[in-house]
mmCIF file as gemmi writes it, N, C-alpha and C atoms, coordinates in Angstrom:
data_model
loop_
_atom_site.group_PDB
_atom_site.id
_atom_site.type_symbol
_atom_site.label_atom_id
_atom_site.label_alt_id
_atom_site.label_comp_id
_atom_site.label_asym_id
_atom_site.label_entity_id
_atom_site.label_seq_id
_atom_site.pdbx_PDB_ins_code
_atom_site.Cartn_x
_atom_site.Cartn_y
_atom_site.Cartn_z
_atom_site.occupancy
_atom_site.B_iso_or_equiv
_atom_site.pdbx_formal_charge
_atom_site.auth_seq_id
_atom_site.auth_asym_id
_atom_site.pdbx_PDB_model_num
ATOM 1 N N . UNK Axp A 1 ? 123.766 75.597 60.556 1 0 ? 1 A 1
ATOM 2 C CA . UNK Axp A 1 ? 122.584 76.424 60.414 1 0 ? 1 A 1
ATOM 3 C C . UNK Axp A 1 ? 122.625 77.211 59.109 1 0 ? 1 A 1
ATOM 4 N N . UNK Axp A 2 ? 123.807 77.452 59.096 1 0 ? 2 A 1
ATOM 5 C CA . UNK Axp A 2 ? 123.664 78.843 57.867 1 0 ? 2 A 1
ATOM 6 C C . UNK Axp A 2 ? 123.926 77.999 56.506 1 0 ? 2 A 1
ATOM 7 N N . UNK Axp A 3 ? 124.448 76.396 56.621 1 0 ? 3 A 1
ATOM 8 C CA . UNK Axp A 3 ? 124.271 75.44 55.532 1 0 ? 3 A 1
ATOM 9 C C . UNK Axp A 3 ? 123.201 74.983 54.645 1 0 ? 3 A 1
ATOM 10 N N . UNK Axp A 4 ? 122.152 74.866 55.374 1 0 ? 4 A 1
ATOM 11 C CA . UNK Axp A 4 ? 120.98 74.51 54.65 1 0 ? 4 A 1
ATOM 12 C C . UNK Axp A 4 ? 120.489 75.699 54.176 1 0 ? 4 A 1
ATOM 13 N N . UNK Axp A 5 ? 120.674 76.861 54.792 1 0 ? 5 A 1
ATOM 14 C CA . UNK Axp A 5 ? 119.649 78.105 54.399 1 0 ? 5 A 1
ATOM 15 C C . UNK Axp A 5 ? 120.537 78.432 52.758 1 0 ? 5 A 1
ATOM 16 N N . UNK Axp A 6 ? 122.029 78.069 52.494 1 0 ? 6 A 1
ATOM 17 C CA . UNK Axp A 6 ? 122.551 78.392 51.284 1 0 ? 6 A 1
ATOM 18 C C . UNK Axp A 6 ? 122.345 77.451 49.967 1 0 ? 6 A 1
ATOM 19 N N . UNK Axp A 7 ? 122.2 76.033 51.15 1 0 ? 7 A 1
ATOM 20 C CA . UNK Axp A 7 ? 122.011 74.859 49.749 1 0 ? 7 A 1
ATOM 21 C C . UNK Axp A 7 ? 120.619 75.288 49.004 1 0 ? 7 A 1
ATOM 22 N N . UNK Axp A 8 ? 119.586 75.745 50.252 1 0 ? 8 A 1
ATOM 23 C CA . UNK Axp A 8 ? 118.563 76.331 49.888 1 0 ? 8 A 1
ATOM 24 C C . UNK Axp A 8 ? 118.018 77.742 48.772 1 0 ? 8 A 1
ATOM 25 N N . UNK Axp A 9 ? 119.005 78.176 48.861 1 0 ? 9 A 1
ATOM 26 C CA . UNK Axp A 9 ? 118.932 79.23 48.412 1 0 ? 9 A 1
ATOM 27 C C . UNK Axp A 9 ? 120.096 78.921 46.581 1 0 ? 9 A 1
ATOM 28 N N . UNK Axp A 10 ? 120.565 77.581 46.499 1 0 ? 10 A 1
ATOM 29 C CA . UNK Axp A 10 ? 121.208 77.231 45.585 1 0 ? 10 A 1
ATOM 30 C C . UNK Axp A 10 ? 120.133 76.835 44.703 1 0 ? 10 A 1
ATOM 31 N N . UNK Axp A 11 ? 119.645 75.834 45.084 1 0 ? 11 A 1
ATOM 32 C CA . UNK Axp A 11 ? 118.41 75.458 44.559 1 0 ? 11 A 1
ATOM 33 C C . UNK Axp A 11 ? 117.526 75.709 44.238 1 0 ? 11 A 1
ATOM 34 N N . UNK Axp A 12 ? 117.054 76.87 44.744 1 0 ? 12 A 1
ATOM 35 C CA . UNK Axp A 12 ? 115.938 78.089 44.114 1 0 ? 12 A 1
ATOM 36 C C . UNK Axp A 12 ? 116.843 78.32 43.05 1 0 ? 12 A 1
ATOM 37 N N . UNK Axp A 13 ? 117.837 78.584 42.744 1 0 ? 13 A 1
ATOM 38 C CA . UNK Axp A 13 ? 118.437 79.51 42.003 1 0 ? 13 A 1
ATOM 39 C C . UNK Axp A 13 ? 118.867 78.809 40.823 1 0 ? 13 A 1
ATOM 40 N N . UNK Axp A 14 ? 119.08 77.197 40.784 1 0 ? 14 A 1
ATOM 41 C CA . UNK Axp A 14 ? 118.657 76.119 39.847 1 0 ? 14 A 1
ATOM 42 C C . UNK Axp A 14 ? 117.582 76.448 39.136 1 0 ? 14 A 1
ATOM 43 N N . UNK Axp A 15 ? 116.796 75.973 40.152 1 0 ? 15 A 1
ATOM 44 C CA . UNK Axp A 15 ? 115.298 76.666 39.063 1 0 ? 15 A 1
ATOM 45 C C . UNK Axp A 15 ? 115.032 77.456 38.417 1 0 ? 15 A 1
ATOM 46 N N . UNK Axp A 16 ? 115.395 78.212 39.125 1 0 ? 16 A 1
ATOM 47 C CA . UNK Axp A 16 ? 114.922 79.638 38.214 1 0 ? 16 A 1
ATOM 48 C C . UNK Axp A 16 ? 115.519 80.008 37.219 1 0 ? 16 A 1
ATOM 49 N N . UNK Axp A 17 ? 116.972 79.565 37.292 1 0 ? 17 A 1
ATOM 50 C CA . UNK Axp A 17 ? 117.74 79.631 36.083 1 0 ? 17 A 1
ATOM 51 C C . UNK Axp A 17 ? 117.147 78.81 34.736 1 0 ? 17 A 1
ATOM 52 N N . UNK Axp A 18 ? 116.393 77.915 35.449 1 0 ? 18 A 1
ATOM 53 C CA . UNK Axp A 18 ? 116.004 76.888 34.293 1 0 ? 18 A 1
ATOM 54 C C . UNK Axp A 18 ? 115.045 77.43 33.798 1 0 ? 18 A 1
ATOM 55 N N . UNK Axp A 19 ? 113.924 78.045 34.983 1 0 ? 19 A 1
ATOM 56 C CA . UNK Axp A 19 ? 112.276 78.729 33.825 1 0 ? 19 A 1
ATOM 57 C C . UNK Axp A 19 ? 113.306 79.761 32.785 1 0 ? 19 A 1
ATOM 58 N N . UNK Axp A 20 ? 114.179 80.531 33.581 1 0 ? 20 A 1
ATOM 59 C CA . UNK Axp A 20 ? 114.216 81.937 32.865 1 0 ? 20 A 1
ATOM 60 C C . UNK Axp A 20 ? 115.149 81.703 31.63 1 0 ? 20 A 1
ATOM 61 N N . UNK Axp A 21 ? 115.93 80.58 31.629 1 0 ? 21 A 1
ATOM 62 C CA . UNK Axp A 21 ? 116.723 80.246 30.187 1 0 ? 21 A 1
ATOM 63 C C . UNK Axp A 21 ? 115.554 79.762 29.461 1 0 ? 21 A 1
ATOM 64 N N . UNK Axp A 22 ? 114.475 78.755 29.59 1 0 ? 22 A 1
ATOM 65 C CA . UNK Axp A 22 ? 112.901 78.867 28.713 1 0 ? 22 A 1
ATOM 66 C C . UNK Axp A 22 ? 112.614 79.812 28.532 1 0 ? 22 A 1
ATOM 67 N N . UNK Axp A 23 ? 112.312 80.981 29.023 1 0 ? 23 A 1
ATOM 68 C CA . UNK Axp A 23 ? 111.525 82.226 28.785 1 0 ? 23 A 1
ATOM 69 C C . UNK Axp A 23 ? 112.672 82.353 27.172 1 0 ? 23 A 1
ATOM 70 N N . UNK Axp A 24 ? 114.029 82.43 27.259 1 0 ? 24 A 1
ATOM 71 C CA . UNK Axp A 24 ? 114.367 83.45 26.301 1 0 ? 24 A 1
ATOM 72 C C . UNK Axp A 24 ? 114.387 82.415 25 1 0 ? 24 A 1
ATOM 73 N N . UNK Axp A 25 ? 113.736 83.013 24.278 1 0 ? 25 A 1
ATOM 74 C CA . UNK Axp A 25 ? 113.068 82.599 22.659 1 0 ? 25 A 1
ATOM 75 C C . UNK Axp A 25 ? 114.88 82.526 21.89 1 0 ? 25 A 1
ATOM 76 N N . UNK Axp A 26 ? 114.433 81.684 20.689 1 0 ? 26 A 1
ATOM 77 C CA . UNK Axp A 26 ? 115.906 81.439 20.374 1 0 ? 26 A 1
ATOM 78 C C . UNK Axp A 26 ? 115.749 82.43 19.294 1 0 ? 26 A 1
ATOM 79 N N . UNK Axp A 27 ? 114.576 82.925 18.954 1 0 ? 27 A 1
ATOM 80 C CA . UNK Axp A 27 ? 114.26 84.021 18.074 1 0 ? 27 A 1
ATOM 81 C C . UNK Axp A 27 ? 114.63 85.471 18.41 1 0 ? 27 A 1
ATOM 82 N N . UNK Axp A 28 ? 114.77 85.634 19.613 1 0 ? 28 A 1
ATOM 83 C CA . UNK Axp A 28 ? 114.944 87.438 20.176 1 0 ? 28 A 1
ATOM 84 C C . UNK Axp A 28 ? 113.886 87.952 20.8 1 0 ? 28 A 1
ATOM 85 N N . UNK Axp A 29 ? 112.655 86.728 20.631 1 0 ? 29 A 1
ATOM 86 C CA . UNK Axp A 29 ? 111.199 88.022 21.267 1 0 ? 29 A 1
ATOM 87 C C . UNK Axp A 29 ? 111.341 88.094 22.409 1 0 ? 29 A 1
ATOM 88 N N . UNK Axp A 30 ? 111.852 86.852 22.691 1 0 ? 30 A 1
ATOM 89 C CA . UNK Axp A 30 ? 111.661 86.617 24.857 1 0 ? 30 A 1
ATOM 90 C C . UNK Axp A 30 ? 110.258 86.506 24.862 1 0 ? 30 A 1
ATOM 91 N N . UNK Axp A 31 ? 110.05 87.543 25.764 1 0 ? 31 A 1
ATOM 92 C CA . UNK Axp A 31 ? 108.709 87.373 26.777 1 0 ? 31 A 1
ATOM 93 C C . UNK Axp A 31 ? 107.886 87.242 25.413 1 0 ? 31 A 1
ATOM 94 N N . UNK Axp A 32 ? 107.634 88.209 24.615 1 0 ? 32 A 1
ATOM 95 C CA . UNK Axp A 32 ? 106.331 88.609 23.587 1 0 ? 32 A 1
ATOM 96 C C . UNK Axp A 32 ? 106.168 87.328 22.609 1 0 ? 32 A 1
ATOM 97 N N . UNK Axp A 33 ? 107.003 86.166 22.909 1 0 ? 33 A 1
ATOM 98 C CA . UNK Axp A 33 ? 106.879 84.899 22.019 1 0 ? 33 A 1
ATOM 99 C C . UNK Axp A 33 ? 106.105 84.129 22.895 1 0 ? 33 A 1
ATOM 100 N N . UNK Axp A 34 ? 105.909 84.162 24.313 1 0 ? 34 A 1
ATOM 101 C CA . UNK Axp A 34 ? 105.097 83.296 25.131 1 0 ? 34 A 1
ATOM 102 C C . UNK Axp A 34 ? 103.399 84.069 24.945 1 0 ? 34 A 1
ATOM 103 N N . UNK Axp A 35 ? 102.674 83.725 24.04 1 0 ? 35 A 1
ATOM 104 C CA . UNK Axp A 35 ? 100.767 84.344 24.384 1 0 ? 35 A 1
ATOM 105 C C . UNK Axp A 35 ? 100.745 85.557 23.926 1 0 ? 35 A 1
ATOM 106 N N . UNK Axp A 36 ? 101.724 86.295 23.377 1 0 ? 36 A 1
ATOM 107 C CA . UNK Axp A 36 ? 101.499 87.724 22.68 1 0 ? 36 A 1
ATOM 108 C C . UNK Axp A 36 ? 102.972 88.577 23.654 1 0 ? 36 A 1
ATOM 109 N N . UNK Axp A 37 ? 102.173 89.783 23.788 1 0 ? 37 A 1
ATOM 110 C CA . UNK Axp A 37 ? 103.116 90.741 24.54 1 0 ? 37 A 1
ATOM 111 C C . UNK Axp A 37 ? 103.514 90.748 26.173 1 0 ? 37 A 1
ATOM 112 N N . UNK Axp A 38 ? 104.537 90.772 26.398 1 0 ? 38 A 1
ATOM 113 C CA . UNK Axp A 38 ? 104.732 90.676 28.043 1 0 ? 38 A 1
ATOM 114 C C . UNK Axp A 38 ? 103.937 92.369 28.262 1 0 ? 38 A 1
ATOM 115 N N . UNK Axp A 39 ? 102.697 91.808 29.078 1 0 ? 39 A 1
ATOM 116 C CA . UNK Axp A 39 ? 101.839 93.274 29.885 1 0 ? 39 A 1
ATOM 117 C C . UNK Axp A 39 ? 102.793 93.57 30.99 1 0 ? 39 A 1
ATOM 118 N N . UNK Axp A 40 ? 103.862 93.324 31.505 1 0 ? 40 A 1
ATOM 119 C CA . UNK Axp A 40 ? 104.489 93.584 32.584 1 0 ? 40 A 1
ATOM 120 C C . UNK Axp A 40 ? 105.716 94.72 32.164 1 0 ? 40 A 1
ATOM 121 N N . UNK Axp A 41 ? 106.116 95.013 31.383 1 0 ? 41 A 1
ATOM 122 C CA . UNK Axp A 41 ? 106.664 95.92 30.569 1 0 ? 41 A 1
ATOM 123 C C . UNK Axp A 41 ? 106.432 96.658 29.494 1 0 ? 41 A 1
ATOM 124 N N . UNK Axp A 42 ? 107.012 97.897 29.278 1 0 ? 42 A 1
ATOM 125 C CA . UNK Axp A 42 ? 106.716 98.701 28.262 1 0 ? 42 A 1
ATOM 126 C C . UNK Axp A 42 ? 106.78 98.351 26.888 1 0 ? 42 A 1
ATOM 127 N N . UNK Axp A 43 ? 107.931 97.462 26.29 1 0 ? 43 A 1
ATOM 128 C CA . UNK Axp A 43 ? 108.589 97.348 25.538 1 0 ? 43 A 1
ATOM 129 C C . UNK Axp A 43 ? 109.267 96.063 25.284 1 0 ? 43 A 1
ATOM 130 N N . UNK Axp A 44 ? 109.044 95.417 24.459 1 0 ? 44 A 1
ATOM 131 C CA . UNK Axp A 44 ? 110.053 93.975 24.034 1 0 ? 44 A 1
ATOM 132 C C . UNK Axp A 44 ? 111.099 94.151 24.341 1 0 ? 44 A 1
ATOM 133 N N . UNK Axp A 45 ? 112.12 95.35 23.638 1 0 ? 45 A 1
ATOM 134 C CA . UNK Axp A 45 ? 113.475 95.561 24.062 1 0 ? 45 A 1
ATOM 135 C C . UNK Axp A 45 ? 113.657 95.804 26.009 1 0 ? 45 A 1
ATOM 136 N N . UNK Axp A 46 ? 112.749 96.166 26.561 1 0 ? 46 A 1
ATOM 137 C CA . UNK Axp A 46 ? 112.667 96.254 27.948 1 0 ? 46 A 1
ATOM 138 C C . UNK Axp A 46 ? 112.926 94.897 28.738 1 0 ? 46 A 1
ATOM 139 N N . UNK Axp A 47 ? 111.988 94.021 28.255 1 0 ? 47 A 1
ATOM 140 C CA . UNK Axp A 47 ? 111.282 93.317 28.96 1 0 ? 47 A 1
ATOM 141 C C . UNK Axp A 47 ? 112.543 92.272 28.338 1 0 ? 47 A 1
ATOM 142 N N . UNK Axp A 48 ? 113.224 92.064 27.437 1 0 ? 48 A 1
ATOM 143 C CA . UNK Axp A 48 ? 114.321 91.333 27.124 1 0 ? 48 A 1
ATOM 144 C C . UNK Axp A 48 ? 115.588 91.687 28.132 1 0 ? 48 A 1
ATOM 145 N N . UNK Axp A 49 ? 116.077 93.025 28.464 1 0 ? 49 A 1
ATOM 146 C CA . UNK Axp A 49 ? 116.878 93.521 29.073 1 0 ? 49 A 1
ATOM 147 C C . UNK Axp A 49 ? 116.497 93.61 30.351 1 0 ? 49 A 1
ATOM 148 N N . UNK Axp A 50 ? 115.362 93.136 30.868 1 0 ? 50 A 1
ATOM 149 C CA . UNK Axp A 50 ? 115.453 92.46 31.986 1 0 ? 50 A 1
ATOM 150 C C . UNK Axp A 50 ? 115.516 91.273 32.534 1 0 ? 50 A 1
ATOM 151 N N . UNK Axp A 51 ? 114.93 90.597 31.209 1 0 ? 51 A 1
ATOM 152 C CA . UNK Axp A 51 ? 115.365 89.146 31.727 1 0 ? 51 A 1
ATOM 153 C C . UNK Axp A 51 ? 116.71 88.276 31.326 1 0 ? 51 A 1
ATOM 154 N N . UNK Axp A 52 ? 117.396 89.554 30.584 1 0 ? 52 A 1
ATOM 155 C CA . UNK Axp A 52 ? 118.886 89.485 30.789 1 0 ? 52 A 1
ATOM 156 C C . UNK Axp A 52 ? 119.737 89.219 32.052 1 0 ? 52 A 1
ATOM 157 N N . UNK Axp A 53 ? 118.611 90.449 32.718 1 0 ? 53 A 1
ATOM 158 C CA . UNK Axp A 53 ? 119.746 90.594 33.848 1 0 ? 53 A 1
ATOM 159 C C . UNK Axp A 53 ? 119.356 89.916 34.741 1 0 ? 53 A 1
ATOM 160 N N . UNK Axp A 54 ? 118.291 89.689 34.987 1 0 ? 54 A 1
ATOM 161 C CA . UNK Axp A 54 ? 118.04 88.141 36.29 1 0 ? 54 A 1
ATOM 162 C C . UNK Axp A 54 ? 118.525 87.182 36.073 1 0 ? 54 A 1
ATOM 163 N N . UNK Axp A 55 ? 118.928 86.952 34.596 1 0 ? 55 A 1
ATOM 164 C CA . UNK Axp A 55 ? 119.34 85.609 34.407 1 0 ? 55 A 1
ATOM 165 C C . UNK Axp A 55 ? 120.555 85.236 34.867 1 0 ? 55 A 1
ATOM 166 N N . UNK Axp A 56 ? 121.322 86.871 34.291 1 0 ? 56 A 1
ATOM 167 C CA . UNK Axp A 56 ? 122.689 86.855 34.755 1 0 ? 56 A 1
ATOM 168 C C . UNK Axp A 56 ? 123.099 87.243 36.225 1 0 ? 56 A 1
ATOM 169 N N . UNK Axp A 57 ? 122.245 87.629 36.93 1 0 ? 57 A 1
ATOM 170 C CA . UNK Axp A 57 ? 122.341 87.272 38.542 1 0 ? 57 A 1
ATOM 171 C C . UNK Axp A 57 ? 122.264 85.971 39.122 1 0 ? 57 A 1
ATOM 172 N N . UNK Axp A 58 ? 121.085 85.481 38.523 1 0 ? 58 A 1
ATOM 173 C CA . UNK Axp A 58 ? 121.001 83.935 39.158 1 0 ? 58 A 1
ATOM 174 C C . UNK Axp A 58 ? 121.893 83.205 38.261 1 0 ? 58 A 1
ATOM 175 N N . UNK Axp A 59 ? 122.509 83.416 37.568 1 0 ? 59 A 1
ATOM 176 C CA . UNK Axp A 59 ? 123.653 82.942 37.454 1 0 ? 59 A 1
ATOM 177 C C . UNK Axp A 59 ? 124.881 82.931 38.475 1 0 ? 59 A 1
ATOM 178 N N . UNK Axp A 60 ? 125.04 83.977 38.632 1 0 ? 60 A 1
ATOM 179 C CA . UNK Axp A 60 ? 126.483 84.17 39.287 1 0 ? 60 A 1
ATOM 180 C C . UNK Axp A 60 ? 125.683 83.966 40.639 1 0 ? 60 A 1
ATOM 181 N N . UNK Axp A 61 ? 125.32 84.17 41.498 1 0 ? 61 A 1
ATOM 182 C CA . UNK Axp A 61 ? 124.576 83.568 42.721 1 0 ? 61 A 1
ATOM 183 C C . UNK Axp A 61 ? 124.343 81.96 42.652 1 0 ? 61 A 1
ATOM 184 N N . UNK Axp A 62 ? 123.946 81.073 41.71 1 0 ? 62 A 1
ATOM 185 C CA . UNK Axp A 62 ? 124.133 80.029 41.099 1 0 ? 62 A 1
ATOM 186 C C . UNK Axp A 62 ? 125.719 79.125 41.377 1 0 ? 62 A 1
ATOM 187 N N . UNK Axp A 63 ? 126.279 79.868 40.841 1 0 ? 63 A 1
ATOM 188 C CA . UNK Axp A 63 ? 127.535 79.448 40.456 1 0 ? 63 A 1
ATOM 189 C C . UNK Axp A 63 ? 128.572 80.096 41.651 1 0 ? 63 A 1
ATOM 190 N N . UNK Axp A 64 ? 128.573 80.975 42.325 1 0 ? 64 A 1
ATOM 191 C CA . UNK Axp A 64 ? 129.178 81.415 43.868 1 0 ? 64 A 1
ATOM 192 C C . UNK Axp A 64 ? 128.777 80.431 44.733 1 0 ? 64 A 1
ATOM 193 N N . UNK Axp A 65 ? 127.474 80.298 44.895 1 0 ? 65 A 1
ATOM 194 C CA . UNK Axp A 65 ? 127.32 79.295 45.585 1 0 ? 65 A 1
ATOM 195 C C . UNK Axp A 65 ? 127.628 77.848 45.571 1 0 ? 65 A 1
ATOM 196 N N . UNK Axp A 66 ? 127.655 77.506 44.427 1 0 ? 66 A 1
ATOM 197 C CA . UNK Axp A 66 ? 128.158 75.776 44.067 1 0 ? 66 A 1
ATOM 198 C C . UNK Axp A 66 ? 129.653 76.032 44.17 1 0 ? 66 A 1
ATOM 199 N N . UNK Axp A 67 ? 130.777 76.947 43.917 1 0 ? 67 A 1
ATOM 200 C CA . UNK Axp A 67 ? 132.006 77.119 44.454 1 0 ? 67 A 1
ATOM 201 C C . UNK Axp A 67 ? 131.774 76.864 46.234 1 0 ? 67 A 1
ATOM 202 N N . UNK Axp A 68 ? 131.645 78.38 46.828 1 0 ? 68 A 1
ATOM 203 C CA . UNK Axp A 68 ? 131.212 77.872 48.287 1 0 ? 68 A 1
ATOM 204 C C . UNK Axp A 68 ? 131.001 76.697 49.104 1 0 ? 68 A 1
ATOM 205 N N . UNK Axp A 69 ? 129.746 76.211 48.474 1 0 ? 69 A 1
ATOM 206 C CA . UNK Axp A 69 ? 129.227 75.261 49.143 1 0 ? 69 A 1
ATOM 207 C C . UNK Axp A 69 ? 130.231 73.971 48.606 1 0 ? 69 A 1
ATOM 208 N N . UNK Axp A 70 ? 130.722 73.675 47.64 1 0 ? 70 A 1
ATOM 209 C CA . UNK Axp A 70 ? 131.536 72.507 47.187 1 0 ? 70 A 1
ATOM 210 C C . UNK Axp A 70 ? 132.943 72.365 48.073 1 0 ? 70 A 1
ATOM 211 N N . UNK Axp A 71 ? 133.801 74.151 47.94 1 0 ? 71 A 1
ATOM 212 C CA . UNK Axp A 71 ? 134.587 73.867 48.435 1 0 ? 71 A 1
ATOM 213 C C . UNK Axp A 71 ? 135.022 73.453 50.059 1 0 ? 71 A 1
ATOM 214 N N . UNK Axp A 72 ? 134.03 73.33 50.615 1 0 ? 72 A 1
ATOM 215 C CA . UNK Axp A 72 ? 134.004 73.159 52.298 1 0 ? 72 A 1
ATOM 216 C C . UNK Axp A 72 ? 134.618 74.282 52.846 1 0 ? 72 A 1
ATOM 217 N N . UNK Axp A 73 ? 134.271 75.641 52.999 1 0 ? 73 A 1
ATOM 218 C CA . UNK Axp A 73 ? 134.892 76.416 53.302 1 0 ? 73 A 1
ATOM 219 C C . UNK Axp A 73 ? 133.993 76.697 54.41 1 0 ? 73 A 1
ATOM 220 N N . UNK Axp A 74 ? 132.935 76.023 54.812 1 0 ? 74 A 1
ATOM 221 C CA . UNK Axp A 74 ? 132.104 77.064 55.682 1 0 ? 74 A 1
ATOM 222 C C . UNK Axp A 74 ? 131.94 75.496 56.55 1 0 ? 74 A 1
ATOM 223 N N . UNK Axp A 75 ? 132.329 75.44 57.68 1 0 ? 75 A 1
ATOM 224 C CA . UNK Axp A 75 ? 131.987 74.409 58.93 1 0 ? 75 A 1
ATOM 225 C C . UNK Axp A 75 ? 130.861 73.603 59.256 1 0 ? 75 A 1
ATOM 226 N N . UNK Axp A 76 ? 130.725 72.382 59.241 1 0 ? 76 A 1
ATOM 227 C CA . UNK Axp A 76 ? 130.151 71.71 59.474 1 0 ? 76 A 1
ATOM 228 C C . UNK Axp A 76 ? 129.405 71.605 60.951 1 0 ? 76 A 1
């Protein structure tokens, strides 16, 4: 039961890793290089330092989980 709900929750976390490594510009703008300015934040430097840090969550949530789930630690 609690197997599928993690592979599940691996796989979201694939993804998202994938839009949010697109989002970040190889230039530094991030968001304000996609259509102008990210309206969802104050500030370029903001709105970069947050999509720092989601990235680097779904990272490590990403990567905990593919340990986990690889190493058979949780019962079939």
């Amino acid at each position: 039961m609690l197997i599928p709900i993690l592979e599940t929750i691996w796989a979201l976390s694939a993804l998202g890793l994938v839009v949010l490594v697109l989002l970040h510009s190889p230039k530094g703008d991030g968001l304000g290089g996609i259509g102008g300015q990210a309206q969802l934040f104050s500030s370029t430097k903001s709105a970069e330092a947050t999509l720092n840090r989601v990235t680097w969550t779904l990272a490590v949530v990403f990567m905990g989980l593919a340990v986990v789930l690889s190493a058979g630690w949780l019962a079939k």
